[in-house]
C-alpha positions as CSV (number, residue, x, y, z in Angstrom):
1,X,188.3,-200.3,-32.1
2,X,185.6,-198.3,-34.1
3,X,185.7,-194.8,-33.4
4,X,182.9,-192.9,-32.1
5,X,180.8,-190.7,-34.8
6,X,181.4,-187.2,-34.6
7,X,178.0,-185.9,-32.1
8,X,177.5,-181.9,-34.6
9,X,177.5,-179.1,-32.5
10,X,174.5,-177.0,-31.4
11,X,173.8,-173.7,-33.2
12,X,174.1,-170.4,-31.4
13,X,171.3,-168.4,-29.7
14,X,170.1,-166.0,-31.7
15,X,168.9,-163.4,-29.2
16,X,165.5,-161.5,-29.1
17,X,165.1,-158.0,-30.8
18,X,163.3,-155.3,-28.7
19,X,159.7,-155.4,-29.8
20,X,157.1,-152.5,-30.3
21,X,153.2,-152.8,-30.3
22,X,150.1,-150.5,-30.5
23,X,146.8,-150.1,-28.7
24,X,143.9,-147.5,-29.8
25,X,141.4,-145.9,-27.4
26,X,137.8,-147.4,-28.7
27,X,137.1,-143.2,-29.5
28,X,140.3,-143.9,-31.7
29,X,141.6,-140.4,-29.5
30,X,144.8,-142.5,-28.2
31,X,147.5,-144.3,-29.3
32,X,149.6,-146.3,-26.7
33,X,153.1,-147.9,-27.5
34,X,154.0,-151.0,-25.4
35,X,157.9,-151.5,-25.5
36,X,159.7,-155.1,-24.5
37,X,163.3,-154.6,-24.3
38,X,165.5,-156.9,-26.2
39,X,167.8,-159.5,-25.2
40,X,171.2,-159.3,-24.7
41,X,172.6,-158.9,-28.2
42,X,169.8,-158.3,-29.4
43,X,168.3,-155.1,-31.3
44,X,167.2,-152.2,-29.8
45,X,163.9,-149.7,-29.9
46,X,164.3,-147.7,-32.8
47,X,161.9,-145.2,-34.4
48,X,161.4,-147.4,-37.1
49,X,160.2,-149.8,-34.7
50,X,157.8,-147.6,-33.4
51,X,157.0,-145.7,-36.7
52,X,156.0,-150.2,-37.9
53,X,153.8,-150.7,-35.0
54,X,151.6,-147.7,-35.6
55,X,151.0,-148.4,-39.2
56,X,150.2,-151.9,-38.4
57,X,146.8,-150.2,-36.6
58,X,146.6,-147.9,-39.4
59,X,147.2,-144.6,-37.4
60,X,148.5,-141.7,-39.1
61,X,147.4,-138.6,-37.1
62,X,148.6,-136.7,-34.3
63,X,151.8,-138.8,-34.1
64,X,153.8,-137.4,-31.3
65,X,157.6,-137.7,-33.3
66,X,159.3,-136.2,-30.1
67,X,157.5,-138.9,-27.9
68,X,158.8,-141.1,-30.6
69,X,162.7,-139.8,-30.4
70,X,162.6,-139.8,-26.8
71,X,161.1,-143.2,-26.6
72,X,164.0,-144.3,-28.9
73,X,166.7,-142.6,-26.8
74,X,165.2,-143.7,-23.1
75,X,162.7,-146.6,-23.5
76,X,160.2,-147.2,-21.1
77,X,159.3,-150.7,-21.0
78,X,156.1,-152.9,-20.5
79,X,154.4,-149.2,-19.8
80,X,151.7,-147.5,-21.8
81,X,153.5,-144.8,-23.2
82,X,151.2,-142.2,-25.2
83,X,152.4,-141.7,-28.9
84,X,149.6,-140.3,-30.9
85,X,146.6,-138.0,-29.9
86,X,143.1,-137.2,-32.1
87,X,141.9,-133.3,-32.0
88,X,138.6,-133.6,-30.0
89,X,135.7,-131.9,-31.7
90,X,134.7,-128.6,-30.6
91,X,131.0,-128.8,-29.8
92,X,128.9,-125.8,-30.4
93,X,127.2,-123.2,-28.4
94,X,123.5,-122.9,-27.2
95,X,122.1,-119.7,-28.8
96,X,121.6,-117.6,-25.5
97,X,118.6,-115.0,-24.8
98,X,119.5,-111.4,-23.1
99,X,116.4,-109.7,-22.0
100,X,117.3,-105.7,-21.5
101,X,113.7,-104.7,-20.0
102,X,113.7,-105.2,-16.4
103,X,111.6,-108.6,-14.4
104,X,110.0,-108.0,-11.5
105,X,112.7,-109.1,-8.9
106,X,114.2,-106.0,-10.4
107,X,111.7,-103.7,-9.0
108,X,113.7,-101.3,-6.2
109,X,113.3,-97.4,-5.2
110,X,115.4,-95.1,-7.8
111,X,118.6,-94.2,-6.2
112,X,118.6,-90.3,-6.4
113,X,121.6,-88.8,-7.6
114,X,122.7,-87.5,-4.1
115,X,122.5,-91.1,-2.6
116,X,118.6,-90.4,-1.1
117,X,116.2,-93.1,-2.5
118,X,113.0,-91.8,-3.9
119,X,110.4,-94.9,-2.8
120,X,107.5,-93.2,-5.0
121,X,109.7,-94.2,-8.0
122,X,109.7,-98.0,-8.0
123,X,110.1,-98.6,-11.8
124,X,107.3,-101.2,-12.0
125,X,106.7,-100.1,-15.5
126,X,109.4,-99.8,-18.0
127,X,108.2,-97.6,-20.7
128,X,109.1,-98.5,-24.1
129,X,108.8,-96.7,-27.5
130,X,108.4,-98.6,-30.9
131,X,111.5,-100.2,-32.4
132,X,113.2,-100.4,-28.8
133,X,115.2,-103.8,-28.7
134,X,113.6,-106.2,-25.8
135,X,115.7,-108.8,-26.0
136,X,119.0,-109.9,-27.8
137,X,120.1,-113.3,-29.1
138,X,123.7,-114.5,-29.2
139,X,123.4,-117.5,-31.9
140,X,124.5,-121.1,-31.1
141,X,127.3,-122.1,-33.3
142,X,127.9,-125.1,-35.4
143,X,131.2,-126.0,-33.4
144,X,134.5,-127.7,-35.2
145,X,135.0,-131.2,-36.2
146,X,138.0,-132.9,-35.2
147,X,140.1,-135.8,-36.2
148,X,141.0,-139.1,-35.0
149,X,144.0,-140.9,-35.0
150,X,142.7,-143.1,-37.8
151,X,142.8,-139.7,-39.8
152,X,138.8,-139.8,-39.5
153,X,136.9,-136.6,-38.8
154,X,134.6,-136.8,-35.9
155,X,132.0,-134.8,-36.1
156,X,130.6,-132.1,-33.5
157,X,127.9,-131.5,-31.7
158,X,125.8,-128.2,-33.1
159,X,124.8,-125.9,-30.4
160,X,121.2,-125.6,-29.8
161,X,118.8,-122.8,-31.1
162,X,116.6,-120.8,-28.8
163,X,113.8,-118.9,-29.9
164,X,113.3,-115.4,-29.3
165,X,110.3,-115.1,-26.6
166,X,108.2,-113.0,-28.7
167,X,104.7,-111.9,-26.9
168,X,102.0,-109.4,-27.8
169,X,103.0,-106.5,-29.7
170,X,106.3,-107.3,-30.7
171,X,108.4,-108.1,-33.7
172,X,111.4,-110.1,-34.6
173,X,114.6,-108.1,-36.6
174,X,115.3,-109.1,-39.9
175,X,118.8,-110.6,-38.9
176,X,116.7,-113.1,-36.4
177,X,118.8,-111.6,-33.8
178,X,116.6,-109.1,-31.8
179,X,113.3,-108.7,-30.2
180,X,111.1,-105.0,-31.0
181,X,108.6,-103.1,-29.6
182,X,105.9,-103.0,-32.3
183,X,103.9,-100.2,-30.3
184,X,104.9,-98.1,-26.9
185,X,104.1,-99.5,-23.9
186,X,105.2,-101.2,-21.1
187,X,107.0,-104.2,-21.3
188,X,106.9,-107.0,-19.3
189,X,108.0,-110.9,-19.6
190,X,104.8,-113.3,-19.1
191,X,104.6,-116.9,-19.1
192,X,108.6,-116.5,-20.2
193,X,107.3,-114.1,-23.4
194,X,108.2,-110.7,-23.8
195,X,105.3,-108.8,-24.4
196,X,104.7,-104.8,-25.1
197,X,101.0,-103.6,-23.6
198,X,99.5,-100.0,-24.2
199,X,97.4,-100.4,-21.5
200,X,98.7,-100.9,-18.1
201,X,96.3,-101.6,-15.4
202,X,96.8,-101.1,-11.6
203,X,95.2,-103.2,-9.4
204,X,94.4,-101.6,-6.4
205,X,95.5,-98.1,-5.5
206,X,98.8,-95.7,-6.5
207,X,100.0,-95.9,-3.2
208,X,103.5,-97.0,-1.7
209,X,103.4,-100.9,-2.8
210,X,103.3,-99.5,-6.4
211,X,105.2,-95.6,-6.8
212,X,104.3,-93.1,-9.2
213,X,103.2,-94.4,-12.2
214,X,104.5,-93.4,-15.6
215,X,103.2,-95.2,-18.8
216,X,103.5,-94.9,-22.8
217,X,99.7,-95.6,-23.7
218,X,96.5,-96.0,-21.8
219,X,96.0,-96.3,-17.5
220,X,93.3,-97.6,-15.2
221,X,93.7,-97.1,-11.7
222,X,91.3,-99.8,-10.1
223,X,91.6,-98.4,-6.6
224,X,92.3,-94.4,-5.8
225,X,95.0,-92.4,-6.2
226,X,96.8,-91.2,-2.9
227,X,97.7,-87.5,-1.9
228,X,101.5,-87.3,-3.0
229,X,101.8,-89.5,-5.4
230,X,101.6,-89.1,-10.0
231,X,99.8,-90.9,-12.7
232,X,101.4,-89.9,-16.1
233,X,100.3,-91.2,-19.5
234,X,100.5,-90.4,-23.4
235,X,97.5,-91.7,-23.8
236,X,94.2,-92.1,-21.5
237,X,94.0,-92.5,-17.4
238,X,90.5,-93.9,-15.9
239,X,90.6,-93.8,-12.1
240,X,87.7,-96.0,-10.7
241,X,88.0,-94.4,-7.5
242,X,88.8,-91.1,-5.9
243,X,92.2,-88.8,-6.9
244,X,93.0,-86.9,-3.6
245,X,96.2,-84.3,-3.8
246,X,97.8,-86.5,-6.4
247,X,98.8,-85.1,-10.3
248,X,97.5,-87.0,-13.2
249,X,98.6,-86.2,-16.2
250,X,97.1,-87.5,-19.6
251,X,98.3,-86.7,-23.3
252,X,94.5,-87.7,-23.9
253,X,91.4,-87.9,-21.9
254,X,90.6,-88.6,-17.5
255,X,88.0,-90.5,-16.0
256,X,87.4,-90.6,-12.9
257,X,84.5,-92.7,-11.5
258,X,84.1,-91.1,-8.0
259,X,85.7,-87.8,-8.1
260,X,88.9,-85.3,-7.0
261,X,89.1,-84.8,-3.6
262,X,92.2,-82.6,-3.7
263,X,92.4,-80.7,-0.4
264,X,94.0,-77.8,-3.0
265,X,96.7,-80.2,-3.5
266,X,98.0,-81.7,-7.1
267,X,96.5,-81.4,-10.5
268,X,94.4,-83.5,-13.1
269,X,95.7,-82.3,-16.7
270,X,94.6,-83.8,-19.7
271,X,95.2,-82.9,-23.4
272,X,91.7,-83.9,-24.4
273,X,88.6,-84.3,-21.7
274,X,88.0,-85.1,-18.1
275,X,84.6,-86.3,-16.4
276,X,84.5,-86.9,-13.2
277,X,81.6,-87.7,-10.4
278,X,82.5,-84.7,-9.1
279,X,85.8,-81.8,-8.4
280,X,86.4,-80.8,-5.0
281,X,89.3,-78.3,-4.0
282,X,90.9,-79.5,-7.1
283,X,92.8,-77.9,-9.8
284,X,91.6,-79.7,-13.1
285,X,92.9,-78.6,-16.4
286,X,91.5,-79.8,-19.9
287,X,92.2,-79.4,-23.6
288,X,88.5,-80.0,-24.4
289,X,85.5,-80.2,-22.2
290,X,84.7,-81.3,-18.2
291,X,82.3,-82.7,-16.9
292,X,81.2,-83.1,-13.4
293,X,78.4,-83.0,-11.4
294,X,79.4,-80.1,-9.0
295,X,82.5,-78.7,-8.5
296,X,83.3,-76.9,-5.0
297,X,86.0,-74.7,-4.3
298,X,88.1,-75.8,-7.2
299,X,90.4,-73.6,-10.0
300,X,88.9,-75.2,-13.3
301,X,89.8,-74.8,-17.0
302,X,89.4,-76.0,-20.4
303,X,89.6,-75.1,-24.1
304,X,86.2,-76.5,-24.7
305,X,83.4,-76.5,-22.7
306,X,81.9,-77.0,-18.6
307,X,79.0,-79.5,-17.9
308,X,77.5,-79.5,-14.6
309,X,75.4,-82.4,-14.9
310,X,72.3,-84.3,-13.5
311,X,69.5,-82.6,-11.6
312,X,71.6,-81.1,-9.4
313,X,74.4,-79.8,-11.0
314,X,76.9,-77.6,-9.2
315,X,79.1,-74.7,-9.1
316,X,80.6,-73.2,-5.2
317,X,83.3,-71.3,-4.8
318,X,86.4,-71.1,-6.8
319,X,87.2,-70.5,-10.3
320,X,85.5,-72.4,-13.3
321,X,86.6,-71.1,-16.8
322,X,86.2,-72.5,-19.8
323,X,86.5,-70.9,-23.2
324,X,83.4,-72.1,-25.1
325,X,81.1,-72.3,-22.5
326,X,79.7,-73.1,-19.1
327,X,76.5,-75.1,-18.2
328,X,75.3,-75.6,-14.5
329,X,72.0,-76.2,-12.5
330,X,73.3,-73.5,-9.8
331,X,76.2,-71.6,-9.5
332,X,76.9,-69.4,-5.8
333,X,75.4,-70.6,-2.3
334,X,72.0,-70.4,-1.6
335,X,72.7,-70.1,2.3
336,X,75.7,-67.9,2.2
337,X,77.9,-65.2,-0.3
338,X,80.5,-67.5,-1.6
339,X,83.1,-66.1,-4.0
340,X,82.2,-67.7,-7.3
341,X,83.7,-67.4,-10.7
342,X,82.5,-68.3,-14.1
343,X,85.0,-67.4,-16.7
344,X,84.3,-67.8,-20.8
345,X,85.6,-66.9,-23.8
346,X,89.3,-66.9,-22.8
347,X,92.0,-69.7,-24.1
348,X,93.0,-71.0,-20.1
349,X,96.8,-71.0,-21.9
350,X,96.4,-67.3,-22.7
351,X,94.9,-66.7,-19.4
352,X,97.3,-68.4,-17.8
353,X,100.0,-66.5,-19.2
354,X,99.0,-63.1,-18.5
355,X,99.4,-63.9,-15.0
356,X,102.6,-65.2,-15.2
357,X,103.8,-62.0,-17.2
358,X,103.9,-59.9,-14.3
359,X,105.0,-62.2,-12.0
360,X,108.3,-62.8,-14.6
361,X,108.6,-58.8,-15.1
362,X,108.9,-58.1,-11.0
363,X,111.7,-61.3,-10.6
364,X,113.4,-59.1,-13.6
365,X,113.2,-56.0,-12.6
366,X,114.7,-57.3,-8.8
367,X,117.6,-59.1,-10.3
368,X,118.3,-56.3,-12.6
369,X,118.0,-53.5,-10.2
370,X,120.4,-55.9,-8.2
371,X,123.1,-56.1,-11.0
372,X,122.9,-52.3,-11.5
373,X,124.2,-51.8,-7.7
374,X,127.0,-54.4,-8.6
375,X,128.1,-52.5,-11.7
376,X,127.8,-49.1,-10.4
377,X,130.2,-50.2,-7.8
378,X,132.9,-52.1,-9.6
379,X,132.9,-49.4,-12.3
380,X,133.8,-46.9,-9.2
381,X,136.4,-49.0,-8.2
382,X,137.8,-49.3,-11.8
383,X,137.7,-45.5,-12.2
384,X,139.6,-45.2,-9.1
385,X,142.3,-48.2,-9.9
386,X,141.3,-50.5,-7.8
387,X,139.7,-53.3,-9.0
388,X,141.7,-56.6,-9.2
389,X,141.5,-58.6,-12.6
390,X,138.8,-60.9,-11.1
391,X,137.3,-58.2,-10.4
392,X,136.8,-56.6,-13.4
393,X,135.8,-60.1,-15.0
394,X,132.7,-60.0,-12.9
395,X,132.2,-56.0,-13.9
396,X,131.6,-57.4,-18.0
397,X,129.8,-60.2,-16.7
398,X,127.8,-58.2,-14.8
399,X,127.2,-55.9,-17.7
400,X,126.4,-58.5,-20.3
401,X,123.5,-60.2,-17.9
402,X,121.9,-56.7,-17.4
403,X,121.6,-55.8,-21.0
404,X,120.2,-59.8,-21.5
405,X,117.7,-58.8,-18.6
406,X,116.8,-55.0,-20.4
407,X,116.1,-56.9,-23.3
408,X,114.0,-59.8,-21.8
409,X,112.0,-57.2,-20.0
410,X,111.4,-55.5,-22.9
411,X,110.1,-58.7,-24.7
412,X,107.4,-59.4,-22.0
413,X,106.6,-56.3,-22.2
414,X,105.2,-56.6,-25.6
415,X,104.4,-60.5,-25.5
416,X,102.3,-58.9,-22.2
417,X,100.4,-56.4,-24.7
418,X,99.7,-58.9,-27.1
419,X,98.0,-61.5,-24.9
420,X,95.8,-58.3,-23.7
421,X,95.1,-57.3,-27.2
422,X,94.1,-61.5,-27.4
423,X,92.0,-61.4,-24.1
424,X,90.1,-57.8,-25.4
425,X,89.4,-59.0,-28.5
426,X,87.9,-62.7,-27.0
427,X,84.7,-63.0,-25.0
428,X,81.8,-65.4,-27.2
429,X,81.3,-68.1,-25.2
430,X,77.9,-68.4,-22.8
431,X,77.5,-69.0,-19.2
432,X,74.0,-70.7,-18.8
433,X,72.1,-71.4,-15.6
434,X,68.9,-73.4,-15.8
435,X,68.2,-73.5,-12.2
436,X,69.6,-70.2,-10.3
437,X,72.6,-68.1,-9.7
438,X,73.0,-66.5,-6.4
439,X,75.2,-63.4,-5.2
440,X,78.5,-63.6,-4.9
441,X,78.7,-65.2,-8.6
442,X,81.0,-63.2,-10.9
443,X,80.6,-64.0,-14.4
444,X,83.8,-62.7,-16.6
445,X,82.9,-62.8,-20.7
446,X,86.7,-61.8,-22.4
447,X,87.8,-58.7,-20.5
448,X,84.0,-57.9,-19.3
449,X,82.9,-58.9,-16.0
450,X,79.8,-58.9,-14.2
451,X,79.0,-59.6,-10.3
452,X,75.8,-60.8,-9.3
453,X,74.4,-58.6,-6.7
454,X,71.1,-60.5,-6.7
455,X,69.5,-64.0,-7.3
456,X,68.8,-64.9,-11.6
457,X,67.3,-67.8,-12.0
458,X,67.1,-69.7,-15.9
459,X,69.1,-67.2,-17.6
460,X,71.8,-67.2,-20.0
461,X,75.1,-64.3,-19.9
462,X,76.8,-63.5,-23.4
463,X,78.5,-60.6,-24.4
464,X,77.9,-57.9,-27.1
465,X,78.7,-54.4,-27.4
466,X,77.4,-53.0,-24.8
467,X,79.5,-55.5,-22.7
468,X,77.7,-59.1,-20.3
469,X,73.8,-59.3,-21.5
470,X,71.9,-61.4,-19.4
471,X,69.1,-63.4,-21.6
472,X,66.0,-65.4,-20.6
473,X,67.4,-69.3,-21.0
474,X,66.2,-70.8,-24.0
């Protein structure tokens, strides 16, 4: 019987290892392991594994080697697992414009120290001096590259640049950084440029809708100027209507194309001329001429001289001084004796100030006469040993304000005798009258004076010797 052939026997299963593979982001900024757990028997997840996949797709940064461990320890199978991360790139900043003037939705009343609001002040112009800084510039940056997990840099994104808004009359810092005022003037932000005028121009009337106005360079006033309220300016104001009881004060010259209309309120001051149509119960003050056609009932004075002009040039009532000279058609009332001054020869300051003199020496004398009481009776009650330590505090501070007040007094008392010894020795400007003066006109030459008790007509009053000379009109 043949035997059967031997049938060989099948070869063992060699069981599957765990297995390990690797998926990048397409911005190469992630690394994902995918784990398959092994057969029974066979191998298990092992760093190794891990550390094989990942260099198969070539990454080799921002490996995660704890993600790795724990992985190892406590797989997580047929999941995603994050095992490497890129540094995103940090992308720069936009340069970035800070104005410092105010806009015009900034415009409010000033808030007063006390809490009241003040809604003459509305701060539509903000003043600025040469060299002030407008505007500030905080620079974009060029922002940090990162890296992916390739180990390539990825680049970033540069911030943009902004421009400084540079308008009329201003100038950019050396550093690029800041915005200047090339002048003074008022700055203001126009068609989104910063821009520095010395001429501000108002287009209607100083009234409520625009406050007091307050400028570094030249002002016109289109419209008038309201009782109560102030034009201030370093350079020159032109008002083409009317100032009523308002104060305008220029470093340099006022025009005024109707007139003042003062009501014996306010003031128009100016360091160099004014002209105006005309000065009614006004208080005008000049450091050179004026110029009007009449002025009624009005306290006038200048350094230089007093025009009346036109064909019927006026002076009525008041005061009108001027210390070069006076010129006027008619001075006085013809219908009735109106108190009239016309005052030459004397500086307005020095005038000004020997008026004052007395006025300071009485308020001394009062509040030393007042301290004297005080210190006579403390030092009673010191002699007697009474006086408490508080007491005798007020006693020496008593004592050293009077002898501060003695010795004031005593210096406008010879500051008082020096601007009389200025006055005597002044007096050589004219007052002329082409058409006629009428009584009640007092015409005051230095320290002469002279009424007018009766009508002169074309005649010119100087001084000499023998004191006010009036002259036939040349």
């Amino acid at each position: 019987m043949a035997e059967n052939p031997i049938t060989p026997a099948a070869p063992d299963h060699v069981p599957a290892n765990a297995q390990a593979s690797v998926s990048v982001s397409s911005d190469g900024m992630r690394a994902e392991a995918y784990l398959t757990p092994p057969e029974p028997g066979g191998l298990p997840i092992s760093p190794e594994l891990i550390r094989i996949a990942l260099m198969s797709k070539k990454v080799t940064f921002g490996i995660d080697e704890g993600q790795i461990t724990r992985l190892s320890v406590a797989p997580v199978f047929h999941v995603a697992m994050l095992v490497a991360s890129g540094t995103p790139p940090v992308h720069g900043e936009n340069a970035e414009i800070h104005p410092l003037i105010r806009t015009e939705k900034d415009i409010r009343p000033k808030e007063m120290p006390d809490g009241s609001v003040d809604y003459k002040d509305l701060g539509i112009i903000h003043s600025v001096h040469k060299g002030d800084v407008l505007c500030e510039k905080t620079p974009s940056t060029p922002g940090e590259p990162g890296m992916n997990v390739y180990g390539t840099a990825v680049p970033a994104r540069p911030g943009k640049d902004a421009p400084l808004p540079a308008g009329k009359n201003t100038v950019i810092s050396d550093d690029k950084l800041k915005l200047l005022a090339a002048c003074d003037g008022h700055a203001d932000i126009v068609n989104r440029k910063i821009q520095v005028l010395n001429a501000f121009t108002v287009p209607g009337s100083v009234s409520n809708s625009t406050g007091n106005i307050s400028f570094l360079g030249h002002v016109q006033v289109d419209g008038n100027v309201l009782t109560g309220f102030k034009v201030e300016a370093t350079g020159n104001i032109t008002v083409n209507g009317t100032v009523e009881g308002a104060e305008i004060i220029a470093d340099g010259n006022i025009t005024i194309k109707e007139g003042v209309n003062g009501s014996g309120k306010g003031l128009v001051k100016a360091g160099g001329y004014v002209k105006a149509k005309y000065i009614q119960s006004g208080n005008v003050q000049a450091g050179g001429d004026i110029e009007a056609s009449f002025i009624l009932h009005s306290d006038v004075h200048c350094a230089g001289s007093v025009s009346l002009v036109g064909s019927k040039g006026t002076v009525v009532g008041g005061r009108v001084a001027a210390m070069r000279g006076i010129t006027t058609m008619q001075a006085g009332s013809r219908n009735s004796y109106v108190p009239t001054t016309l005052e030459v020869g004397n500086d307005p300051s020095v005038l000004a100030r020997s008026r004052e003199i007395p006025h300071e020496l009485e308020s001394n004398k009062r509040d030393a006469a007042a301290l004297l009481r005080a210190i006579h009776l403390l030092s009673e009650h010191k002699k007697a040993g009474r006086i408490t330590p508080d007491k005798l505090e007020a006693l020496q501070r008593a004592i050293t304000t009077y002898q501060s007040l003695t010795q004031h007094a005593a210096e406008l008392e010879e500051e008082l005798i020096s601007v009389q010894e200025v006055i005597a020795a002044s007096g050589f400007g004219t007052v002329n009258i082409s058409g006629t003066a009428y009584p009640g006109v007092r015409v005051i030459i230095g320290s002469e004076n002279m009424p007018l008790e009766s009508k002169y007509d074309r005649c010119s009053f100087m001084r000499n010797e023998q004191g006010i000379q009036m002259v036939p009109l040349r």
